[in-house]
C-alpha positions in Angstrom: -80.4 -63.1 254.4 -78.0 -66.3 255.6 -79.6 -68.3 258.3 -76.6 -70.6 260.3 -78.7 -73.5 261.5 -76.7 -76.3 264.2 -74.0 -76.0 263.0 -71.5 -78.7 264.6 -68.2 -79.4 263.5 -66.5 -82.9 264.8 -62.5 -84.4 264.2 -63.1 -87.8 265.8 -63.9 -87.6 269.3 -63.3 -83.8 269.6 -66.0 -81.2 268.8 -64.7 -77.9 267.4 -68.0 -76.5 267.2 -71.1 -77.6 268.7 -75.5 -76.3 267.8 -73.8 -73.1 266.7 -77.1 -71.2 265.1 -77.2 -67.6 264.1 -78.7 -65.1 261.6 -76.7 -62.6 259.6 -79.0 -59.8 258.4 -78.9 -57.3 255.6 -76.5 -55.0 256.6 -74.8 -56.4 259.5 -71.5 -55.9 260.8 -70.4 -58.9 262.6 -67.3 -59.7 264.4 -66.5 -62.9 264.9 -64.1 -63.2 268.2 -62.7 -66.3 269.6 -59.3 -67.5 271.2 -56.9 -69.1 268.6 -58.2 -72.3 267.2 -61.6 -71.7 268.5 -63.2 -72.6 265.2 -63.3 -69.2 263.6 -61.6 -69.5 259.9 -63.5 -73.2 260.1 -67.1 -70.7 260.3 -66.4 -69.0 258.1 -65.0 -71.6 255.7 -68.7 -72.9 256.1 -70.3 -70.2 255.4 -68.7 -69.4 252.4 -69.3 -72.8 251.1 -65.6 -74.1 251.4 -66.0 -76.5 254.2 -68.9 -79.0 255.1 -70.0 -79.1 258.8 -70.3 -82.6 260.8 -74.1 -81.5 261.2 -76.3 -78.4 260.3 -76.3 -76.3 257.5 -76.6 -72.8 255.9 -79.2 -71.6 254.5 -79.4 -68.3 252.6 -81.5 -66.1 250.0 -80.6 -66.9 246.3 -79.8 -63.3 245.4 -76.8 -63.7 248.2 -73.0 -63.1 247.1 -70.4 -63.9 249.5 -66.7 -62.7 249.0 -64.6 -64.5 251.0 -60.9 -63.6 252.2 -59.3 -66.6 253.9 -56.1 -65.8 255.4 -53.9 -68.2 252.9 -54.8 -67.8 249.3 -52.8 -68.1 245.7 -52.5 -65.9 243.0 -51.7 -66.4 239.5 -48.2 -66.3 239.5 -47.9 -65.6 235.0 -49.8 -62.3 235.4 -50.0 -58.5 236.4 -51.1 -56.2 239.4 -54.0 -54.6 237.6 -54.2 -58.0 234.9 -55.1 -60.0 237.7 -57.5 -57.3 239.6 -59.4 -57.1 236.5 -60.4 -60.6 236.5 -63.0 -59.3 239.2 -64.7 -57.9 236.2 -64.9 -61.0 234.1 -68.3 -60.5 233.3 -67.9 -57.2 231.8 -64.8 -57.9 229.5 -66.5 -60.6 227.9 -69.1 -58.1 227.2 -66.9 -55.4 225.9 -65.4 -58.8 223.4 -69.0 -59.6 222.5 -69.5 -56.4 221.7 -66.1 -55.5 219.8 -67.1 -59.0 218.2 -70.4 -57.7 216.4 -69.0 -54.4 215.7 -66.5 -56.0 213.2 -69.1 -58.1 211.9 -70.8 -55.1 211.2 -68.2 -53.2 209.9 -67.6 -56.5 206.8 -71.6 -57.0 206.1 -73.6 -55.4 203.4 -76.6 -57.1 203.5 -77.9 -54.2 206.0 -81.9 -55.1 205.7 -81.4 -59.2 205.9 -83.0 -60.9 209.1 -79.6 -61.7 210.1 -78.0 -58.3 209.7 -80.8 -56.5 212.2 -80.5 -59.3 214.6 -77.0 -58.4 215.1 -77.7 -54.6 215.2 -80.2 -55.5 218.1 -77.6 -58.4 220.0 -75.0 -55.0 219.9 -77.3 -52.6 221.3 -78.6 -55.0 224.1 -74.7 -56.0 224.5 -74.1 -52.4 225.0 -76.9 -51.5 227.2 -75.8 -54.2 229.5 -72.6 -52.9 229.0 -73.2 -49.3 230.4 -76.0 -50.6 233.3 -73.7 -53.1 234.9 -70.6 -50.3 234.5 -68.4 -51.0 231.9 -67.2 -47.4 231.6 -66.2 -46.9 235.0 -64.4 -50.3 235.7 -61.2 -49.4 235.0 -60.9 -46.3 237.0 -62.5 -48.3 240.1 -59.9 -51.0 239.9 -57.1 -48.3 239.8 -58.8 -46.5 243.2 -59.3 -49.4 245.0 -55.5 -50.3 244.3 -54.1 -46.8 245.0 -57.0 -47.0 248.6 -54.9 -50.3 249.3 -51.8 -49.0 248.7 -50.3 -49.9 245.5 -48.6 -47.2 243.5 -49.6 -46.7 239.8 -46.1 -48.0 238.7 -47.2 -51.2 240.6 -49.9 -51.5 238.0 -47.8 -53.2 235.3 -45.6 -55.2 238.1 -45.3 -59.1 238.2 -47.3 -60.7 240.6 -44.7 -63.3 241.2 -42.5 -60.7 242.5 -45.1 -60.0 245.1 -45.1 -61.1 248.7 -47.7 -63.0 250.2 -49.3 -60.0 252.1 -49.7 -57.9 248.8 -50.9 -60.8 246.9 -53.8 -61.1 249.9 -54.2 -57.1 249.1 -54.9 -58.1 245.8 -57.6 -60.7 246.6 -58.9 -58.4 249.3 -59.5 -55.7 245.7 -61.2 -58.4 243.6 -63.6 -59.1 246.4 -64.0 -55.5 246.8 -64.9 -54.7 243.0 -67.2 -57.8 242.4 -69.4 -56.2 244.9 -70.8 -58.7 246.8 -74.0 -58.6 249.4 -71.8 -60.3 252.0 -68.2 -59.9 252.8 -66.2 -62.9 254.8 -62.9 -61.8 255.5 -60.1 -63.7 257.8 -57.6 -61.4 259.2 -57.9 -58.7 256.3 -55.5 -56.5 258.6 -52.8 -58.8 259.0 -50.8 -57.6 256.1 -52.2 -53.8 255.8 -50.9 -50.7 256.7 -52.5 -47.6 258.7 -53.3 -45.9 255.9 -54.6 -48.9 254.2 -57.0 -50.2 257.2 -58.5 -46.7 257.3 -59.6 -46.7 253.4 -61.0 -49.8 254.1 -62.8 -48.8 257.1 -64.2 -45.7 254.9 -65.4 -48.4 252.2 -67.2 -50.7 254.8 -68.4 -46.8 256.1 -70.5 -46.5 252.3 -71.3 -50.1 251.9 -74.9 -51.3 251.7 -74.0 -54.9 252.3 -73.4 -56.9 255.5 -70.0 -58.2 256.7 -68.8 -61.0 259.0 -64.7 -60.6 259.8 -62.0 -62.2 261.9 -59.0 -59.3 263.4 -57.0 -59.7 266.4 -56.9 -55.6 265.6 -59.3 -54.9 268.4 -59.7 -51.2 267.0 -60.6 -52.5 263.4 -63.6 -54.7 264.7 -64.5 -51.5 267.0 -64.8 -49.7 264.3 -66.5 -51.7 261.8 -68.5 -54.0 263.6 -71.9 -53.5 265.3 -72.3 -57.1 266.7 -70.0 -60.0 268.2 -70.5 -63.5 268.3 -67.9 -65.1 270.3 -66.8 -68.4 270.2 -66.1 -70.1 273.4 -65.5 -74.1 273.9 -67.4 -74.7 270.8 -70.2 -72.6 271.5 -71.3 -68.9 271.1 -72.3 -66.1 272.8 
């Protein structure tokens, strides 16, 4: 799935990471431990695509999607709770657009046996299968559990996000990654700014998910929980 090949990671004269080379398989659980400042956020940084190393390189299977939590992140700031969740499902509201699109076109036309008139009957049915297969009827009621799972009351929905502080923005970012589904989670410190509650309807997702996962937690519990295999990292190298 991702192969981590020699990876080395220099500032000058001091290496931060040094031949680091590991594989992360289809649905592993991975935590990745390490004293402060041992190089873990820079990993993962790399793996995600953020960060070049000194040397080495990462190699991984087309069909891969990483969703990556670092621990500092911004959020749009002229926008809503559930506005800005719902970009995770970009993809599917310019389907439902495309497909509003051709139904007015439809609704205007008259020419209903012309070349062009049929195309567009077949470009809204395709639209709409697409639609349906990739879950356009259910999006909305995911985002809202996923929300409510992470702790955000329904009358948060409609709430600025500039009046948000910075560990319920990160909840937010944390539910975007969460509903775009992707075959590999990276998360930095996703506990840092949840609550009990919260942790443990995370834990239940990672409990259902098919995917693999690499995360960072100084919550010793969380990683116990969650995590099947630790690669420490330990004067640059790991073990």
């Amino acid at each position: 799935m991702v192969s981590v090949q020699d990876i080395s990671v220099s500032f000058g004269s001091f290496d931060l990471l040094t031949g680091i080379s590991f594989l992360i398989n289809e649905q592993d659980r991975i935590g990745l431990t390490g004293k402060n400042g041992a190089g873990k956020t820079t990993l993962l940084k790399i793996i995600a695509g953020n960060q070049s190393p000194t040397n080495g390189f990462v190699d991984m299977s087309k069909e891969v999607t990483i969703g990556y939590l670092p621990q500092q992140m911004s959020v749009d700031d002229s926008t809503t709770v559930m506005n800005e969740t719902l970009k995770a499902f970009a993809g599917l509201i310019s389907l439902s657009e495309e497909i509003e699109r051709c139904r007015k076109e439809l609704e205007v036309r008259d020419d209903y046996h012309s070349d062009d008139y049929l195309k567009l009957c077949d470009r809204l049915h395709e639209t709409e299968e697409k639609y349906r297969i990739t879950g356009g009827t259910n999006y909305l009621g995911d985002a809202e559990q996923t929300l409510t799972g992470l702790g955000f009351e329904r009358k948060d929905f409609d709430r600025p996000t500039r009046e948000l502080s910075g560990g319920w923005r990160m909840r937010i970012e944390l539910a975007k990654l969460i509903l775009r589904k992707p075959s590999l989670f990276l998360l930095d410190e996703p506990t840092n700014h949840l609550d009990i509650e919260s942790i443990q309807w995370l834990e239940t997702f990672f409990a259902g998910f098919p995917g693999a996962g690499m995360m960072v937690s100084h919550d010793r519990a969380f990683l116990d929980d969650l995590t099947h295999r630790e690669i420490e990292i330990f004067l640059g190298k790991i073990s």
